[in-house]
C-alpha positions as CSV (number, residue, x, y, z in Angstrom):
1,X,3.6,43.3,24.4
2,X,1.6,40.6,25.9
3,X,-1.7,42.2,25.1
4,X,-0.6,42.9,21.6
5,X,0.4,39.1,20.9
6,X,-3.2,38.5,22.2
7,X,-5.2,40.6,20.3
8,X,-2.9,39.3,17.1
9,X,-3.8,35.8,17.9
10,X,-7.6,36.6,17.9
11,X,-7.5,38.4,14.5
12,X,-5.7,35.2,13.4
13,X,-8.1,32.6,14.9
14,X,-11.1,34.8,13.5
15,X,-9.9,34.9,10.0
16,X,-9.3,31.2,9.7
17,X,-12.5,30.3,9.4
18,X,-13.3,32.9,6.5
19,X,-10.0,31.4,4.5
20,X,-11.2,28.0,5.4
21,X,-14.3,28.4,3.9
22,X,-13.3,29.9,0.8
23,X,-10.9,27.4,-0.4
24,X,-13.9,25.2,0.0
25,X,-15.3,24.3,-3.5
26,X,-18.9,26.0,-4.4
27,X,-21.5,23.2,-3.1
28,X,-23.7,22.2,-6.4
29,X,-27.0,23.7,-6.7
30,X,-30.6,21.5,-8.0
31,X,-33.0,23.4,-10.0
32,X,-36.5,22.3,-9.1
33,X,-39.0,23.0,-11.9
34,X,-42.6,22.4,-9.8
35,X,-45.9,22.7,-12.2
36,X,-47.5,23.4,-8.4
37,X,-47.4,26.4,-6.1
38,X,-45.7,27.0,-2.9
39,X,-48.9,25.9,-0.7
40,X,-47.9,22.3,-1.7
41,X,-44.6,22.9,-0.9
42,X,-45.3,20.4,2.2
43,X,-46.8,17.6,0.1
44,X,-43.9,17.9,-2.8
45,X,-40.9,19.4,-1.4
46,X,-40.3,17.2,1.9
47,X,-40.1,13.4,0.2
48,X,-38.2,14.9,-2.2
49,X,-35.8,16.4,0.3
50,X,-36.1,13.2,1.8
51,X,-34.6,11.5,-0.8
52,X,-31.7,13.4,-1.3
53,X,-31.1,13.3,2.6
54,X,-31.4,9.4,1.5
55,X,-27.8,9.6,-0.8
56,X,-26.3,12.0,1.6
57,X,-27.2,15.8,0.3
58,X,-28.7,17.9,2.9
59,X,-30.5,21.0,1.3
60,X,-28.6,24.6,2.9
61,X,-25.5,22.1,3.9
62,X,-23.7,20.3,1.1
63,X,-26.4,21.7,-1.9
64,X,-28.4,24.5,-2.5
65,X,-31.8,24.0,-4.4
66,X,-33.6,26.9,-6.7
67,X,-37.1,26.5,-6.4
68,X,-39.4,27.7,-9.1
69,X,-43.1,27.6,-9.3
70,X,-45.6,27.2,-12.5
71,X,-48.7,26.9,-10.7
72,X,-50.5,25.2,-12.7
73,X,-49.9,27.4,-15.7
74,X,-48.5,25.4,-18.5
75,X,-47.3,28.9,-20.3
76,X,-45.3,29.9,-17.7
77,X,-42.6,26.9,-17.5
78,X,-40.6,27.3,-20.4
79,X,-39.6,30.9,-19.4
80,X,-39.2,28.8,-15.8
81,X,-37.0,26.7,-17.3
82,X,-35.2,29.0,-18.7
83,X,-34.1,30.6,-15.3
84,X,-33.0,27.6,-13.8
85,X,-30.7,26.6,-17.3
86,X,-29.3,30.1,-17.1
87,X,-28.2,29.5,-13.7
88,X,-26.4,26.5,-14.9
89,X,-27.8,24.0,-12.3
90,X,-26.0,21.1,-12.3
91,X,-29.1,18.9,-12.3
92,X,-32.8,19.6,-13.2
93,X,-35.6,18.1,-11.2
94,X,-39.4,18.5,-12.8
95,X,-41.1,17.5,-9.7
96,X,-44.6,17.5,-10.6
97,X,-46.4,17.2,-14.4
98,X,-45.5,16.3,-18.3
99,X,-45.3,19.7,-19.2
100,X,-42.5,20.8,-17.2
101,X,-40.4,17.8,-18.2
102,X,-41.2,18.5,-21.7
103,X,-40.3,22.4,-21.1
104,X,-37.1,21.2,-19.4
105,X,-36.4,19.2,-22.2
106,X,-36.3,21.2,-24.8
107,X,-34.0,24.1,-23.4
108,X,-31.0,21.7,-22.7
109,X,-29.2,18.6,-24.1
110,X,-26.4,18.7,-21.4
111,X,-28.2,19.5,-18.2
112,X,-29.6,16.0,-16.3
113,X,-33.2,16.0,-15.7
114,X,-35.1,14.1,-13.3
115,X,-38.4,13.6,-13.9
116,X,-42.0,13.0,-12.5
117,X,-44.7,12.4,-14.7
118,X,-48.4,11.6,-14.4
119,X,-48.6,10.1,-17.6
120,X,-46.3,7.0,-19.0
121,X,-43.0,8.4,-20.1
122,X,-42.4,6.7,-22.8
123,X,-46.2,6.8,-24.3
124,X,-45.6,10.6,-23.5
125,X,-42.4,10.6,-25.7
126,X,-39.6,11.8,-23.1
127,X,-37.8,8.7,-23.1
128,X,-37.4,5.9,-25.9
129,X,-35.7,3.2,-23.8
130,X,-37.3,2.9,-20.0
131,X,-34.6,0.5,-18.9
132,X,-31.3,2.5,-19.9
133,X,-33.1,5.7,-21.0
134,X,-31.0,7.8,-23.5
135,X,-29.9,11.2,-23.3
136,X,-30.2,13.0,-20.3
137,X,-33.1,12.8,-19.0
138,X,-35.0,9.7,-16.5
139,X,-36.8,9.8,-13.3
140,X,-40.1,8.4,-12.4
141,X,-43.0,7.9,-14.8
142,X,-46.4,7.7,-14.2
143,X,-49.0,4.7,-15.5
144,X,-52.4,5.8,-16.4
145,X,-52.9,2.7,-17.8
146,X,-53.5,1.5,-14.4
147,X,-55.0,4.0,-12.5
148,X,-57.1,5.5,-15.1
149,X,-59.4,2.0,-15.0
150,X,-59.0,1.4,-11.7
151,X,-60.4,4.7,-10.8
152,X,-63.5,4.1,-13.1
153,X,-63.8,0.6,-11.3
154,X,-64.0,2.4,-8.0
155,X,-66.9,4.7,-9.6
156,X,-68.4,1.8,-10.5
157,X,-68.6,0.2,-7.1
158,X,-69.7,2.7,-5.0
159,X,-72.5,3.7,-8.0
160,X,-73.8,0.2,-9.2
161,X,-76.8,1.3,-11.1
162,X,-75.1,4.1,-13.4
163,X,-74.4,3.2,-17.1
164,X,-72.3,6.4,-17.4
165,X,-68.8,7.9,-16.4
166,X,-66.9,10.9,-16.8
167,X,-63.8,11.9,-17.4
168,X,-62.0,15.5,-16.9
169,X,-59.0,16.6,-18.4
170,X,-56.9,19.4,-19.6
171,X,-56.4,20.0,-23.2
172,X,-53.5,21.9,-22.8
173,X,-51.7,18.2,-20.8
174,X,-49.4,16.4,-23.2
175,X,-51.0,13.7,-21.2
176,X,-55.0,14.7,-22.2
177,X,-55.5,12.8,-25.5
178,X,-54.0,9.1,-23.9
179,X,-56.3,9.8,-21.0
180,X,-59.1,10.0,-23.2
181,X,-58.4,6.7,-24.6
182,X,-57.4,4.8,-21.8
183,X,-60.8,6.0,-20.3
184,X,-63.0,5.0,-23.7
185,X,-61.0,1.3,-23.5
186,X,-61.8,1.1,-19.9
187,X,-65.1,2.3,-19.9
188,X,-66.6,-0.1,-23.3
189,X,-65.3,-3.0,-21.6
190,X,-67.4,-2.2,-18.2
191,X,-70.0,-1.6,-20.3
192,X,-70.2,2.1,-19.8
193,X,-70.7,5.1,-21.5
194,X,-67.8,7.5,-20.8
195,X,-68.8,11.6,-21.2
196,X,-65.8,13.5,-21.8
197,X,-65.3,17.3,-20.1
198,X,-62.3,19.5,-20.5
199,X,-61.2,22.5,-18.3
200,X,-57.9,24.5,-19.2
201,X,-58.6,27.6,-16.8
202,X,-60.3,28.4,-13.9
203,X,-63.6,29.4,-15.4
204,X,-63.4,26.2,-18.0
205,X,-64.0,24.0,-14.6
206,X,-67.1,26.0,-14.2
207,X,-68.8,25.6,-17.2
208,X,-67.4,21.8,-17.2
209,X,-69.2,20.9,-13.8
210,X,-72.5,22.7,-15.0
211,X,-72.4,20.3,-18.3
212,X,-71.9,17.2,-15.8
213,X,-74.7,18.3,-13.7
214,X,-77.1,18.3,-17.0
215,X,-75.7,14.9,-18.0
216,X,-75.7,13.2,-14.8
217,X,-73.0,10.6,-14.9
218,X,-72.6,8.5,-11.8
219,X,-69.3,9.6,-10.9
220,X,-66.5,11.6,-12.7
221,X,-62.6,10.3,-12.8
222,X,-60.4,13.6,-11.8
223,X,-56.7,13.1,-13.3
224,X,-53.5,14.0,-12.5
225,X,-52.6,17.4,-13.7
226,X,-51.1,20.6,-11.9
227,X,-54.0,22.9,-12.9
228,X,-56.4,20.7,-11.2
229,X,-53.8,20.7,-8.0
230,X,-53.8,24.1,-8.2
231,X,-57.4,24.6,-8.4
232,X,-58.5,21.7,-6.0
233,X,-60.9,23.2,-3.6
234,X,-62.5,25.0,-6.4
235,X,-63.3,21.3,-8.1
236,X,-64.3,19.8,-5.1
237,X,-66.5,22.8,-3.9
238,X,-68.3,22.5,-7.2
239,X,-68.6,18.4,-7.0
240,X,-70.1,19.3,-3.5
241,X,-72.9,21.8,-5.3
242,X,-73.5,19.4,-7.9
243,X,-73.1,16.2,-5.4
244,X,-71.2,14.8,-7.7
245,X,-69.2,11.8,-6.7
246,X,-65.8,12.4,-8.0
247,X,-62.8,10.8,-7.4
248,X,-59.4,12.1,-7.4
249,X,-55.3,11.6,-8.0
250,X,-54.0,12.8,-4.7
251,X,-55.2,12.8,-1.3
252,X,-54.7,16.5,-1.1
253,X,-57.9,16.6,-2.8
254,X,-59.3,14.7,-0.1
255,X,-58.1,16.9,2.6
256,X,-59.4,19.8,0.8
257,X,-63.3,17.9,1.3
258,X,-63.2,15.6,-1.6
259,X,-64.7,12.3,-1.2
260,X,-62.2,9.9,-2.5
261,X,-58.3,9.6,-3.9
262,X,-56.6,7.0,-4.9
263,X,-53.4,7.1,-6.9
264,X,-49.4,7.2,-6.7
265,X,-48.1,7.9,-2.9
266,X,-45.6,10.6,-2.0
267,X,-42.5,8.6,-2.5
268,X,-42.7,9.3,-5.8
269,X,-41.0,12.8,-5.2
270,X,-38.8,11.0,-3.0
271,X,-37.3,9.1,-5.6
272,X,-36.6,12.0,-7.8
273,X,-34.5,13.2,-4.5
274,X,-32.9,9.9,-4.8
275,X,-32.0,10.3,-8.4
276,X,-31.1,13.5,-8.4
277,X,-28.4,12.4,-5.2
278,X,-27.1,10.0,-7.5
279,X,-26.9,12.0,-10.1
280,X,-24.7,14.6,-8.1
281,X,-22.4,11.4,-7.3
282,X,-21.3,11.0,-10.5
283,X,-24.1,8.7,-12.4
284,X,-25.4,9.1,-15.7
285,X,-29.4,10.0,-16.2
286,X,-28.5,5.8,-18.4
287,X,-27.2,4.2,-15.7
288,X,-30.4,5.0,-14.1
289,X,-34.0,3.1,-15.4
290,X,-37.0,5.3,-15.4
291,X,-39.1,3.9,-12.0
292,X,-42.7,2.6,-12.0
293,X,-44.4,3.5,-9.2
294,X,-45.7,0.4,-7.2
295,X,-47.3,2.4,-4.0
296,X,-50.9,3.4,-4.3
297,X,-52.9,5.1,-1.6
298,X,-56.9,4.7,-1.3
299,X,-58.3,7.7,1.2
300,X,-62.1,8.4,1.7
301,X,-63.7,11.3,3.2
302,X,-66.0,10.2,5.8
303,X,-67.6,14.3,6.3
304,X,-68.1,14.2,2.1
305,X,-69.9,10.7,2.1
306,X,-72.3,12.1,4.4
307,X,-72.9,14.6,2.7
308,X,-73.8,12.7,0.0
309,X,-75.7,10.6,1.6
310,X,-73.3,7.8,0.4
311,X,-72.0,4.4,2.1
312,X,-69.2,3.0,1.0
313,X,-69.8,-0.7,0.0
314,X,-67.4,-3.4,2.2
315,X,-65.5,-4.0,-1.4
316,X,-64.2,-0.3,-1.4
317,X,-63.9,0.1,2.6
318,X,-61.8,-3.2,2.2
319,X,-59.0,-1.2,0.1
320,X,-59.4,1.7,2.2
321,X,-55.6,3.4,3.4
322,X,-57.1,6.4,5.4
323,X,-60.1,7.9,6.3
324,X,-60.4,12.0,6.7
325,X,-63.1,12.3,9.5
């Protein structure tokens, strides 16, 4: 009898658990949209994990994330998109590019969105109102109005005698045609001539380079876009057999052997985290103002200077965050 009562009482204490856990509601699962592929999962994924650690949301713990990947294929996000609305995520993030947001956009009216965007949001057309944005979308929004001339400056700088600049972009960017104006704007009032190359596929960044190399600009301005992430040691192995001096968003691009970066810092994706956390807690994609990044990162490449036989003036070292030996 005794050892009967026993092995009852262990089938009883094993089983609570397993009732236990389902009478536990379903923990809410994110949908991450990511114009970038799984190799950047490092430079992307962790700040934005980050901030949702920030507001108390532990990814595997108390919410599950779907990750899905565009790499740097604008045609493949609105089929993405599609996934992640059919699995009725109870918030969308769009981690990295225009295009995504706008691809998240236009599949749902209900779902929240958090965005990150290289371009301006509301120049883009994704929100109206920055300060109580309407609908359901908000996040963090990019300002190429800023670091499209400051990047130029930098050009400028560390190549004194040039009278010309270029600019790369990717048609197929909802961002591309205000690029190409903020560059013009930026470039006449330097006094500059600004040449204009476009690249929407891998082979486009070939032919692209081999028209810079015939025109010879001084330096050329490499944007924010995901192709560009995507195909980063491609563009920076054919700035290094051109020796071109190009500069760059992210410093990824200078860890992959390019010479220079300066743009937004990581906690950009962190933020989105932090939005989407709040979001989770019961506030509106309203209650929340679209963010304006205020961190910028300068990093040089010391090994790619050489190469070029380039010094960096004390103005430029002066702003320096990090040097890549």
């Amino acid at each position: 009898m005794h050892r009967r009562a026993f092995i009852t009482s262990l089938g009883a204490a094993a089983a609570l658990p397993l009732a236990a856990r389902a009478q536990q509601p379903a923990i809410p699962t994110v949908g991450c949209l990511i114009n970038g592929s799984p190799a950047d999962a490092r430079f992307l994924i962790a700040p934005f994990r980050s901030g949702l650690a920030d507001v108390g949301y532990i990814e595997g713990e108390n919410v599950a994330v779907e990750y899905r990947w565009g790499e740097g294929r604008n045609e493949r996000l609105a089929a993405l998109a599609a996934e992640l609305v059919n699995l009725r995520v109870a918030v969308l993030a769009t981690l990295y590019g225009s295009a995504a947001a706008f691809a998240a956009k236009s599949l749902t009216t209900t779902i929240p969105i958090v965005f990150q965007t290289g371009g301006d949001a509301t120049e883009l057309g994704l929100v109206v109102k920055p300060d109580r944005p309407e609908g359901n979308l908000t996040g963090v929004s990019g300002i190429t109005d800023f670091l499209v001339p400051k990047q130029l400056a930098l050009l400028r700088q560390l190549m004194p005698r040039s009278k010309s600049f270029a600019l790369l972009t990717n048609p197929a960017s909802p961002n591309a045609g205000r690029l190409v104006q903020i560059a013009q704007s930026a470039a006449k009032s330097m006094g500059l001539e600004l040449i204009e190359a476009t690249a929407g596929n891998e082979d486009d960044l070939d032919r692209a380079f081999a028209m810079l190399a015939e025109r010879r600009p001084g330096g050329v301005v490499v944007p924010t876009n995901a192709l560009f992430l995507a195909e980063r040691q491609r563009i920076v192995t054919l700035a290094a057999k051109y020796r071109m001096v190009a500069i760059y968003d992210v410093r990824q691009f200078a860890e992959a052997g390019g010479l220079l970066s300066y743009g937004q810092s990581s906690d950009r994706f962190r933020q989105v985290g932090v939005y989407v956390g709040k979001i989770l807690r019961g506030a509106q994609p309203a209650d929340l103002p679209v963010v304006r990044p205020s961190n910028f990162q300068l990093v040089v490449n010391r090994k790619a200077a050489r190469a070029l036989d380039l010094n960096f003036p004390p103005a430029v070292l002066s702003q320096v965050d990090d040097v890549i030996e």
